[in-house]
Phi, psi and omega in degrees: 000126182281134156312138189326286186289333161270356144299331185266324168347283201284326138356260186297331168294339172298326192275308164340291186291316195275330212258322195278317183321262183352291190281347183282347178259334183250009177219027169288333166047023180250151188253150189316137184287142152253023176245103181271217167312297163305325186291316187293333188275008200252330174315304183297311155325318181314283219240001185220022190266153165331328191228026185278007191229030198251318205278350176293329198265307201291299202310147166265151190315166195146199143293322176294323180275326165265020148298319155298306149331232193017272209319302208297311217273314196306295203319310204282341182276297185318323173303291186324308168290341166288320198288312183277014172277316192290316196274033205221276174357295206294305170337289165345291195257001165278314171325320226239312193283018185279317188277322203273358176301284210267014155264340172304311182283344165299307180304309191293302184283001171276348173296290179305340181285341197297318214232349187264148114089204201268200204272327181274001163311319196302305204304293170327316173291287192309325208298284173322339169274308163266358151299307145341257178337316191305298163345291181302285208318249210341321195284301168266355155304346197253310196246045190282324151349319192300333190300301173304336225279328174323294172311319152308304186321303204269036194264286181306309183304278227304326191285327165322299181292328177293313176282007208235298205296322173293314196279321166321288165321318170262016158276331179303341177289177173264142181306336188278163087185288181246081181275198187270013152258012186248004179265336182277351137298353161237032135295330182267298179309320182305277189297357142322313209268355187249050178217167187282291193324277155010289202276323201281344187299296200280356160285310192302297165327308176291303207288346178285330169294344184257330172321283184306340187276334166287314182299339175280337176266330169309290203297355180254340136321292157343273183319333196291121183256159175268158178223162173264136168172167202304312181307322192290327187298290190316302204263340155293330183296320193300308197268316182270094182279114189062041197038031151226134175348106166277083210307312197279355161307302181297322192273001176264345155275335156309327168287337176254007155255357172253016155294309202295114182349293176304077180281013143310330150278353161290144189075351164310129188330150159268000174271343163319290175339300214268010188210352192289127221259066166228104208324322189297285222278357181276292184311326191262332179290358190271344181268343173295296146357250191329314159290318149330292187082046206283125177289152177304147182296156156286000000 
């Protein structure tokens, strides 16, 4: 009679090997490239090869060398955009079959504990089924990126295009002017803007930069103290019609403070607006009145 611990022996790799099979096959969810291995490593040989840049060194100055720039400078964007599709894949698919490997292998062995051997096979089998789960939540707890990765990717792309829009652009110049070794510095800059550190920099970057500029506008709300006068009246009677909220009042001061020459009022509250004891925010409600043609409060 086989044994326990050697019945899960035999078992969970099986289950394990079939489970991971199964998602490395069904979740790359990407469609076949048809530019394989070969066409890249033949490229690459070309145009990143020892002597790919010799008929460029050789050429006299001119319209002919910088026909050769171009050829040389387009192939090296294309090597580059093959590369970062495979390693966009790769993400892709480390990510998804590892965790969806091991809900598979749970699923296999909870079948079996369903249908197999006595009661302490049974036992054994869920035992081994919920370790396999614990195992996955570590595995994405490990693997918290999937969550983010849409957002890095498009991230990467976006910083990608931006390097891809300079080198066009500065392919438009004459070779004396952009030869090709100042074009394989933005070449560089290119394949760089295609890494994860990259993306999470310029994701930070922006969110720290939207931080400070919000912390800069709270804090200038703060301060602001309020007043009464005849403009603050007029233009609260206006927005609160009968002391309820007139959406489309409010949204035509809102629009005509994110209009407004004076970009210090964009985007300012409007409750701000409409009571803040400041000479600028006094000077725009008396003007607003007038465009508007906001009648005086009763």
């Amino acid at each position: 009679m086989t044994s326990i611990p050697g019945l899960l022996a035999r078992i969970i790799p099986v289950a394990l090997f079939s489970a991971a099979l199964s998602a490395c096959a069904s979740m790359q969810g990407y469609p076949v490239d048809p530019q394989g291995p070969q066409e890249l490593a033949d490229l690459q040989a070309k145009y990143f090869g020892s002597n790919s840049e010799a008929a460029y060194n050789a050429a006299p100055p001119g319209g002919a060398r910088q026909a050769i720039r171009d050829d040389i400078v387009y192939h090296r964007m294309q090597i580059y955009n093959m590369e970062f599709s495979d390693f966009e894949r790769a993400l892709s698919l480390d990510g998804n079959s590892i965790a969806v490997g091991t809900d598979l292998a749970s699923f296999a062995l909870s079948g079996l504990a369903a249908t197999t051997g006595n009661a302490a096979t049974k036992a054994a089998l869920a035992a081994a089924s919920a370790g396999v789960l614990s195992a996955n939540g570590a595995i994405n707890k490990d693997l918290y990126y999937q969550s983010t990765l849409p957002a890095l990717i498009a991230q990467m792309k976006a910083d990608r295009a931006t390097a891809e829009l300079n080198i066009l652009a500065a392919l438009k110049q004459p070779d004396a002017l952009y030869p090709l070794a100042r074009a394989d510095l933005d070449l560089q800059v290119l394949n760089n803007a295609g890494s994860l550190p990259a993306a999470i920099a310029s994701i930070t970057e922006k969110a720290t930069t939207q931080k400070n500029n919000a912390e800069d506008k709270m804090a200038a709300f703060r301060s602001v103290n309020y007043v009464s006068n005849s403009s603050t009246t007029t233009l609260s009677a206006w927005v609160f019609s009968n002391g309820t909220l007139n959406n489309a009042h409010f949204a035509a001061i809102q629009g005509w403070l994110n209009s407004n020459k004076d970009t210090t009022l964009h985007d300012l509250p409007v409750a701000v607006f409409l009571q803040g004891d400041d000479p600028n925010i006094e000077a725009a409600r008396q003007q607003i009145i007038k465009d508007l043609s906001i009648p005086a409060a009763q």
